[in-house]
C-alpha angles and dihedrals in degrees: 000000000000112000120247100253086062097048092035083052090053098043089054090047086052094059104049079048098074095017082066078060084085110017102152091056092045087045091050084039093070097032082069091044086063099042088050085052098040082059103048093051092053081062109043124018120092147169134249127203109182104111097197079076097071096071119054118264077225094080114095091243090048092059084045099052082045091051090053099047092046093057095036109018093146091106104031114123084004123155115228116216106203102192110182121195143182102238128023090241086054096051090042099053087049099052091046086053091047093047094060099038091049083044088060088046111112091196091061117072101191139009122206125181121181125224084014139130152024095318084053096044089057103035100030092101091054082057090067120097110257093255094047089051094047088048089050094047095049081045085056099039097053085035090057098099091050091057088052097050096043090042097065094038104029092169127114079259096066099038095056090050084064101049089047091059101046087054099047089041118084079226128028124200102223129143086239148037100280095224085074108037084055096041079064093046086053098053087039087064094040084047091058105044084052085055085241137150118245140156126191118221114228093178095056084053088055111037105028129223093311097149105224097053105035095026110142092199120075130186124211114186109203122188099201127200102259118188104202085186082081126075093242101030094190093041094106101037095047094047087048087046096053100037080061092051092043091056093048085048085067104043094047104049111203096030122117121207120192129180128215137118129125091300089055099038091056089042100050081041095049086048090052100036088054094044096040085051089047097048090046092049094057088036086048092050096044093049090039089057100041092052089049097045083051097045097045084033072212131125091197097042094050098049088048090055092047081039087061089037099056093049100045081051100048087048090041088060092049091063091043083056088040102045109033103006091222154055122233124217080259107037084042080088105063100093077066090052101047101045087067099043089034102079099036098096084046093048083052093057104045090049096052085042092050087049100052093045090052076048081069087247110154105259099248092052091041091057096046081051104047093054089043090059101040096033094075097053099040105045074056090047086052093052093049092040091052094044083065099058089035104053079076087070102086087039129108084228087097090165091062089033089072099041086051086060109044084041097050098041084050096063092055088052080050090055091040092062098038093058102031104033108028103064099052080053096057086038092070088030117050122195109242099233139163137197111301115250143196094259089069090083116095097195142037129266093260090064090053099051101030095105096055096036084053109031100132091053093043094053090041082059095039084058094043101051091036098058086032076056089052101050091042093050092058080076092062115115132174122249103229096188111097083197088076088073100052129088102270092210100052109106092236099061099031091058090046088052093048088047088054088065104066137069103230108038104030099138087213109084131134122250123211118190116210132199091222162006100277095038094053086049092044095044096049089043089058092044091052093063095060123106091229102052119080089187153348114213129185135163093286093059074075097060104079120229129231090027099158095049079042088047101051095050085048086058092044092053097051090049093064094037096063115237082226094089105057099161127039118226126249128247114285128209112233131198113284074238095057086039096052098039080052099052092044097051081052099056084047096056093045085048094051097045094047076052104050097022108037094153101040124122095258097045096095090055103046095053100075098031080056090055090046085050099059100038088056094044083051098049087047098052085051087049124096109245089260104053089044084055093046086045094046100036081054087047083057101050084047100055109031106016091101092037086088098049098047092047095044085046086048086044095046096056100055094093108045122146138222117301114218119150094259084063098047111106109273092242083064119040091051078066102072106015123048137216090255098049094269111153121208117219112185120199110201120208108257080197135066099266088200074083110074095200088062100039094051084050094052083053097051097040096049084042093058087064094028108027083180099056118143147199151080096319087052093048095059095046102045089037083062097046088040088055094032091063080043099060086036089051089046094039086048093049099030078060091046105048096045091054095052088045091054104046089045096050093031095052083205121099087198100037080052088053088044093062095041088056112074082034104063089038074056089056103041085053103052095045082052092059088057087066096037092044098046084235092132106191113257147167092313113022089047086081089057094082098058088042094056097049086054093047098030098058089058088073090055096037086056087043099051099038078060097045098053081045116051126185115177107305118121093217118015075236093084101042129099093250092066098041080044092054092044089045083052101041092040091055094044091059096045086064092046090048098063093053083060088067103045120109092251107094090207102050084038087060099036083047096048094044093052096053093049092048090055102045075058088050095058099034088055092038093059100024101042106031097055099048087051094048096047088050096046084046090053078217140087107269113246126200 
């Protein structure tokens, strides 16, 4: 009884056969096929770049994040807007500007600005801690004269009366300590005389550092309106969002406006990710061509073989459109992929055909032959190679579930084509080929027959640098910080890293949702006492303590400062000769107190500013009226253009109310509070997260009191373990079912090991370079092992199939089948090679780890088969 591979070989033979009858209509039939396809997919197929897709909503971390985002989903798929500015006043009026402009902005459905508004602006003072408060109101109430005074002259002219008077006074009546006011005045006329821009904060003089009042960085959270039927579904909003910061950036000079958040990470990611897929495709195809052309040494049979290529790929994408309707930021590589496996049953074909016709076989027989002969091994070689990319399928790993299916239903398109299409190609195109000769060899004997010759010390090696493999691979870990992958000099995730190493504005907290009142205390309590949390807000953390004592002083306050000036002047321009006499009577007064002073406290101060005075008054007297105008006009921006905005903010808050949270502004309440009576708690890192030992610690300490705690930080981690049993569970059933496919096609428990070995030595070594190499596996090159078992057995399977049928080589080394597994090989790898240099840090590892899986592959596959074979033969192997 003939086995199945030999009927199955001249079945398919038959039917080429009488399939090369019509070659030029079965070659237009499918032509049609792809531009049908080609079509279809314009239409259809799109990609999507949430990245919370590519796991199944099935997993535990994935309810809770959905259970979060239902009760709070105000700041879900938000982009977060870090402006960062030299002065308070100047943070405060942009984000007032970009407020508004983002508010008229039909692409942004909400803005939200924290700490901002009217509710801040009235209450901010009550937001102080008792002590701060009691310090700023003894600072306002000494300094009450001075706010009079200034109020009725606010010109450089007044300001520096007043100065004059508190430095020649034993006491001076000023809202702050005078070093440092004068420490500023200084730098405003040196700042001047360099021709430079500089303010002066009076708010951060009065209040202090105290974050939420004098902070210079300012957040804006925007949910803007995303259409996932586009290609790019943030491109809009994100391009409306940055022509209005580019046009803040100009108006306030100084201040820097950056963009990330989860919208633009996945964006910058998306565009990488697309550019990075595309690169690597026309790489692919170039490198692809040139190592053909090299290996068939043949224009025709090279442009048959991409022939066949282009059209498995251009079918291949019309089942991706048919079957799923879009591409993830994972399965977007497979054109890459493909490109390179792709060709490697064609490439089969065209080197055995090759072979029988230099054997002086007429060239129709030649070509039946020749696919009698391949079709066997490699539709074997197709079944194992897809059971690679679809033991994914049953996986969680949805994002690679989806590339193993579009990849693994596109090698049997490839085979489709290969058997089907090629050889009525070659049919109308005949190679030009001669004999073979002696030249063809690229090596010397000594290559060719170096495995058998040498069989005992190439096992004793096999054994060595697999268990060397082994030991090292122990080391492997898996990267669980997606931000690994993504381009580190983007903005978006440079800010967000930047973000991950402070206290107060690290973007990866935990969030724990409580059922009430008491849980939502209790728990936030508990979570305070941790080493790894900094903090645990909740709503209440909005409701100011102390507010009577806080109260009281408020009304006190008010009450010295005279309800009767409710808005402080702006700053007026005085006469160059009001400007200069000022500025004169000043330098007098420095010089008379360092004379008559020279220890005191202020003296060291005083000194250099003495010596800045009367530069400045000298370069003015040398300057035209104009210019002294211009230089004094830009003195008194410097020193008393934020003086209005810090006193009308301190006004405004001396009549604040009572803050309950009915009373707390609507945007944020909902934060914290939902409609159904959820509460937030947010634990913040008390650690730098860019660190993932820290950043699994704070995860495991806050889940001992929430196990359901959610959040970024939880999304990366159990994102890793979730893809990590994946790869376990694919890994586990890519083994398995190529085992059962060999020994069931191979008839031949041992010939079945044979061809496992070199692939599983090809496996422990290339999970050892991760180590060596510092590549640790990650959300993207995890998938390569499985991959590789599936790819990588087609060589044996090719090497083996020649060596239990000899034809007249005197090593398999020599024979078409194995130029045609390193040509294969060699052009698979070329396609992989030039995803290792894309943008994208995922696709470029994934990329890097699979060529050098597969150069294992082929060294293994021709070194360390045949030496086994030729030991377990007791024989030299013959081809």
């Amino acid at each position: 009884m003939k086995k199945i591979t030999e009927v199955y070989g001249q079945w398919i033979a038959k039917l080429d056969g009488r399939l090369l009858r019509y070659p030029k209509t079965l070659i237009l039939t499918f032509l049609l096929l792809c531009g049908f396809s080609v079509y279809y997919t314009a239409k259809h197929l799109g990609i999507d770049a949430d990245t919370t897709d590519i796991l199944s909503k099935d997993l535990q971390f994935q309810k809770d994040r959905e259970r979060f985002i239902k009760a709070f989903p105000q700041d879900d798929q938000a982009i977060l807007v870090v402006v960062d500015a030299r002065t308070p006043e100047q943070a405060t009026r942009a984000l007032d500007y970009l407020g508004a402009e983002f508010g008229r902005e039909r692409q942004i459905k909400s803005v939200y600005i924290p700490g901002a508004g009217d509710f801040f602006e009235r209450h901010g003072l009550l937001y102080l801690d008792l002590d701060k408060l009691e310090e700023l109101a003894a600072k306002m109430t000494e300094a009450q004269p001075f706010i009079g005074t200034l109020s009725k002259d606010n010109s450089l002219k007044g300001l520096f009366n007043i100065l004059e008077q508190a430095i020649t006074a034993k006491t001076h009546e000023l809202p702050v300590d005078l070093n440092p006011l004068l420490d500023k005045i200084g730098a405003a006329i040196q700042a001047v005389l360099d021709g430079k821009t500089y303010q002066l904060s009076w708010q951060q003089l009065m209040v202090g550092e105290h974050r939420d009042l004098s902070s210079t960085r300012r957040f804006i959270l925007l949910k803007p309106h995303l259409n996932f039927e586009e290609l790019m579904p943030a491109e809009k909003p994100l391009a409306a969002v940055r022509a209005v910061t580019a046009k803040a950036e100009q108006i306030f000079p100084g201040i820097d406006i950056r963009l990330t958040g989860e919208v633009v990470l996945e964006h910058d990611e998306l565009a990488t990710v697309t550019y990075s897929a595309e690169m690597a495709s026309a790489f692919s195809f170039l490198l692809v061509f040139l190592s053909l052309l090299i290996g068939f040494r043949s224009v025709k049979l090279t442009l048959a073989t991409l022939g066949v290529l282009t059209m498995g790929l251009m079918l291949t994408f019309g089942f991706a459109a048919l079957a799923i309707g879009h591409l993830n930021i994972i399965s977007v590589s497979f054109a890459a992929l493909y490109i390179g496996i792709g060709d490697d049953y064609a490439v089969q074909v065209c080197m055995r055909y090759r072979e029988l016709f230099r054997q002086n076989m007429p060239r129709g027989q030649a070509l039946l032959e020749a696919v009698r002969k391949v079709a066997p091994p490699v539709t074997l070689c197709a079944i194992t190679g897809a059971t690679g990319f679809f033991a994914f399928l049953p996986t969680q790993y949805t994002g690679v579930s989806e590339l193993g299916l579009i990849a693994g239903v596109g090698i049997f398109i490839s085979l489709l084509i290969t058997l089907i299409v090629l050889p009525a190609i070659l049919k109308l195109f005949p190679p030009n080929s001669g004999p073979a000769k002696k030249s063809d060899d690229l090596f010397p004997d000594w290559v060719y027959l170096f495995p058998i010759r040498h069989a005992t010390p190439v096992k004793w090696a096999t054994a060595l640098l697999t268990a060397a493999g082994l030991a090292v691979l122990t080391q492997a870990r898996f990267d669980i910080n997606p931000l690994n992958l993504r381009d580190p000099y983007s903005e978006s995730v440079a800010t967000f890293r930047e973000l991950l190493k402070t206290q107060n504005t690290s973007p990866m907290t935990l969030t724990v949702l409580a059922d009430s009142q008491d849980e939502a205390l209790a728990t936030a309590q508990r979570l305070m006492q941790l080493e790894s949390v900094e903090n645990a807000i909740t709503i209440y953390d909005y409701i100011p303590s102390n507010q009577e004592a806080k109260l009281s002083i408020i009304d006190d306050l008010s009450l010295v400062m005279g309800l009767q000036l409710t808005a402080f002047p702006a700053p007026h321009r005085d006469s160059v000769e009001n400007g200069m006499a000022a500025l004169e009577k000043f330098r007098q007064a420095v010089g008379k107190h360092l004379k008559e002073k020279p220890d005191s406290e202020l003296a060291a101060t005083l000194r250099p500013l003495h010596r800045k005075v009367e530069s400045l008054i000298a370069v003015l007297q040398a300057k035209s009226a104009p210019e002294r105008k211009a230089m004094l006009d830009k003195l008194q921006f410097s020193l008393l253009d934020t003086l209005p905005d810090t006193m009308n903010t301190l006004l405004k808050g001396l009549n604040p109310g009572e803050v309950t949270i009915d009373t707390l502004p609507p945007d944020l309440a909902e934060r914290w509070l939902g409609k159904d009576g959820v509460y937030r708690i947010m634990a913040s890192p008390s650690k730098d997260l860019n660190d993932e030992k820290n950043l699994k610690a704070f995860i495991r300490e806050v889940r001992q009191i929430a196990p359901h705690a959610t959040d970024l930080p939880v999304i990366y981690l159990e994102s890793g373990n979730a893809i990590v049993k994946a790869f376990q569970q694919a890994l586990a059933s890519a083994v398995a079912a190529i085992v059962i496919v060999l020994i069931f096609t191979q008839r031949n428990t041992k010939d079945a090991l044979l061809i496992l070995l070199p692939l599983t030595m090809t496996a422990v070594l290339t999970g050892a370079s991760t180590v060596l190499m510092d590549n640790p596996f990650n959300f993207a090159n995890i998938i390569v092992i499985p991959i590789l078992f599936g790819l990588g057995v087609d060589a044996g399977i090719n090497i083996m199939n020649r060596l239990r049928h000899p034809d007249r080589e005197d090593s398999v080394l020599r024979t078409g089948t194995a130029r045609g597994v390193v040509f294969s090989e060699l052009t698979t790898m070329c396609s992989l090679v030039s995803m290792a240099f894309t943008p994208h840090l995922g696709l470029a590892g994934m990329g890097q780890l699979l060529s050098i899986g597969l150069l294992l592959s082929i060294i293994c596959t021709l070194i360390v088969l045949p030496a086994f074979v030729s030991g377990e033969e007791g024989r030299i192997a013959r081809g």
